[in-house]
N, C-alpha and C positions, 0 to 999 in steps of 0.2 A: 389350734387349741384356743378355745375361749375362757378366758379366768371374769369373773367380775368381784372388783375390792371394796373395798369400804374403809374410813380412819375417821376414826371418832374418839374426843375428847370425853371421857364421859364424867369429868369434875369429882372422883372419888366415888359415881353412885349416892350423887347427894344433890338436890336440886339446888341453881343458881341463887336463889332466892328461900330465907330461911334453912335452909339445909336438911331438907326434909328427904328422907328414903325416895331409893328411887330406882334400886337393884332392880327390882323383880320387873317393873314396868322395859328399865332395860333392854331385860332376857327379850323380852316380847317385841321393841323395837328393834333390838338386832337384827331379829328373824325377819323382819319387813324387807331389811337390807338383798334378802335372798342371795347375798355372797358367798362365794367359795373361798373368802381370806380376809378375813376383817383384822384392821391395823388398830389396836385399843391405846390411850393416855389416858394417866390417873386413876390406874386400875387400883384399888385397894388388897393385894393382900395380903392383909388383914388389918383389921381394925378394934379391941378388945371393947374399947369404949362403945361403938357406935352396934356391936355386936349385941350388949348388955341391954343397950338401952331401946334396941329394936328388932333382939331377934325374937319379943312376941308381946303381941299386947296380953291386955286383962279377957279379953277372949280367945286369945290361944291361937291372933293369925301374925304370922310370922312377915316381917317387914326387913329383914338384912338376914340372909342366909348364911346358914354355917360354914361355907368352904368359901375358898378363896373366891373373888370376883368371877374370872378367866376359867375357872373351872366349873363354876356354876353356871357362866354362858355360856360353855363349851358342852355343858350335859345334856343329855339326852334331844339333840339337834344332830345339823349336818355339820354342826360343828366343831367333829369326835376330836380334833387335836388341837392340843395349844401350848403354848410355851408363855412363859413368865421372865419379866426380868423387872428385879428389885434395886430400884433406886435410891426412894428416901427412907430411912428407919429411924424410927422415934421409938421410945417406950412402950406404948400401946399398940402399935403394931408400922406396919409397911407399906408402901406403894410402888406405881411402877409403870413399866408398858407392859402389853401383853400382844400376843399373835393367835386368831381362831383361824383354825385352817379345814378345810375340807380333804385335805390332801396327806399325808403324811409327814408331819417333819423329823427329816433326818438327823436335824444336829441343830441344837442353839449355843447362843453366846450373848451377853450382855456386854455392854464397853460404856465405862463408867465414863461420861462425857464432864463430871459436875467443874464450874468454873471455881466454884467458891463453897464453903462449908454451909453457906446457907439457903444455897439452891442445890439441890442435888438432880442430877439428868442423866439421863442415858439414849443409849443406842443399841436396841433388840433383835439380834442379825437368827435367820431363822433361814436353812433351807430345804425349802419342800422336796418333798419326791412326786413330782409330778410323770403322766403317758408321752409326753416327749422330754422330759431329763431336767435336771435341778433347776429350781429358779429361784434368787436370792430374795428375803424380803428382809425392809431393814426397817422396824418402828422407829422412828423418832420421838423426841421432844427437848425442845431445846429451851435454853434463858431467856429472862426478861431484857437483860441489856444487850445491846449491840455487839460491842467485843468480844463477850461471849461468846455470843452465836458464831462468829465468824472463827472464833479459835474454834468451836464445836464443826464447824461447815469442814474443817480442815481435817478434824481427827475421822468427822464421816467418809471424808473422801479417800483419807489412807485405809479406812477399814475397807471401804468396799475393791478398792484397787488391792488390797492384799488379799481378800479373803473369794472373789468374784471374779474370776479371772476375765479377761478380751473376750464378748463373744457369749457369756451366757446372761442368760436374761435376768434383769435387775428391776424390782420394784421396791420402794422407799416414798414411804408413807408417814403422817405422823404430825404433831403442832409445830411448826418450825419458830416460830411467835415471830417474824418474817414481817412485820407488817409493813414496812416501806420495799420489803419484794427487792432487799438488796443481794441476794444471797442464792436468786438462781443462776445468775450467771457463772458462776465460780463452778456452780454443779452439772452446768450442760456443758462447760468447757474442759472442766478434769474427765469426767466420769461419759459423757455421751449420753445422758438422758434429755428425755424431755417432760415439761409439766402436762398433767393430762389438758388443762384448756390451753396448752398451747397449739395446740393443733386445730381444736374444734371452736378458742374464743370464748370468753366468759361471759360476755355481752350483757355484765351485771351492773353495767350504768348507760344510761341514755347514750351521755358519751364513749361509751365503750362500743355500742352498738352503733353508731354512728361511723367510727374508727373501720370496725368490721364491712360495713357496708364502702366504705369507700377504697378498702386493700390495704388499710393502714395501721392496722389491728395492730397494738403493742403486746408484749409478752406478760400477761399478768393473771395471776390466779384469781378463781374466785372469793367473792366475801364471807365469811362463815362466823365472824364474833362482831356483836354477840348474838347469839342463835336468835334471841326473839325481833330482833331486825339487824341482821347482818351488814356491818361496813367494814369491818377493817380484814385484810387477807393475812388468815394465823397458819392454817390448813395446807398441806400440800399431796397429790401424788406424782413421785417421778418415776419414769420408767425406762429401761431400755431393754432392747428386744423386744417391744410390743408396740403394736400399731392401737391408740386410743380409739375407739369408738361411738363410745358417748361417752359425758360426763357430767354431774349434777350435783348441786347443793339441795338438801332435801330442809326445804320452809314449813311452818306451819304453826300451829297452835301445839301439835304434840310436843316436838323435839323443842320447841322452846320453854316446857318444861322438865324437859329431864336434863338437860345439860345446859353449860353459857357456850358452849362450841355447837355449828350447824354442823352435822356429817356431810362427807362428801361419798359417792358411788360413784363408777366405771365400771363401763364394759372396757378389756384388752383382748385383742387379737394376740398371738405369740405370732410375729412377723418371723 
């Protein structure tokens, strides 16, 4: 069985620069993705203010949709299911991660990872019903600081060992904010995954390519922030029970307007 995923930061539906609408355009990058399970952060929903103020101009075209983010990318695509889970709440409204699936999901659970009252994070456990049998997916997004992240690395890793039993296939996707890439070892040694360019090599720097070429390729994910020239590695997917295929950071003039995160895409084998 072939799955292809996608995990995308998409900054609230707001572009990096001025914060201008950026929903709908979105909907329509998503679909580029041609994925059967896209892993979403900083999904909005809902938002009261940004609702008012752009769900229509003076001619009557509508710039921020009335339903939730995840459900308005989830509509009328191959993207019939999705699940939601709500991290930060303020006054005006929510946010969160989200799961588009082309598959059915059976059961969701959010697990509130937050370190401190003024980051709030999560971990959005979702499993599909897939033609050969469950497969776990787990959105991410973790803190700004380091301690954080590693008490957060900890509570992922007891979720997935509780909830994922030996043996079925696990894919965990999402912003890790990982940037010095201390934090997969901890995850290929509890849990048995691997990053997708760990196999195939991100060969996102001269010397990375270089490294590759001579059999000395280090373990390190691709660069994806910030989108419009990517250097620091925020982004990850891991997987177990699946054999990587390809895997890419998608560049360009689009994505570096709609988000300050580059998406990443894979094709998985289910080994």
């Amino acid at each position: 069985m072939r799955i292809r995923v996608a995990t995308y930061n998409i900054h609230k539906g707001v572009s990096a620069i001025r914060s201008e609408p950026r929903v709908l355009a979105l909907k329509q990058a998503i679909s580029q993705f041609e994925a059967d399970v896209v892993f979403l952060q900083e999904v909005q929903g809902q938002h009261d203010r940004k609702a008012a103020k752009y769900g229509a101009d003076h001619l009557g075209h509508k710039h921020w949709p009335a339903a939730a983010q995840h459900e308005y990318f989830a509509g009328e695509t191959r993207h019939g299911h999705a699940a939601y889970g709500m991290n930060a709440v303020y006054d005006h409204g929510h946010h969160g991660n989200a799961l588009l699936s082309a598959f059915p999901i059976a059961n969701s659970r959010n697990h509130d990872v937050s370190d401190h009252a003024y980051e709030q994070r999560g971990i959005l456990h979702c499993v599909l019903e897939t033609a050969r049998g469950a497969v776990h997916c787990y959105v991410v997004h973790f803190g700004l600081f380091e301690a954080g992240r590693r008490r957060q690395t900890q509570a992922l890793i007891a979720a997935v060992q509780a909830s994922a039993p030996d043996g079925e296939p696990v894919i965990i996707a999402g912003d890790f904010n990982d940037w010095r890439n201390s934090l997969g070892g901890e995850l290929r040694n509890a849990l048995g995954v691997v990053e997708a360019f760990d196999q195939i090599g991100s060969a996102s720097t001269l010397g990375d390519l270089v490294r590759t070429l001579r059999g000395k390729h280090r373990l390190a994910p691709a660069r994806t922030f910030p989108a419009a020239l990517p250097f620091f590695r925020l982004d990850r997917i891991y997987v177990r029970g699946f054999r990587v295929e390809t895997a890419q950071v998608l560049h360009g003039n689009l994505w570096a307007k709609l988000s300050d995160h580059a998406p990443i895409v894979a094709n998985l084998t289910l080994a």
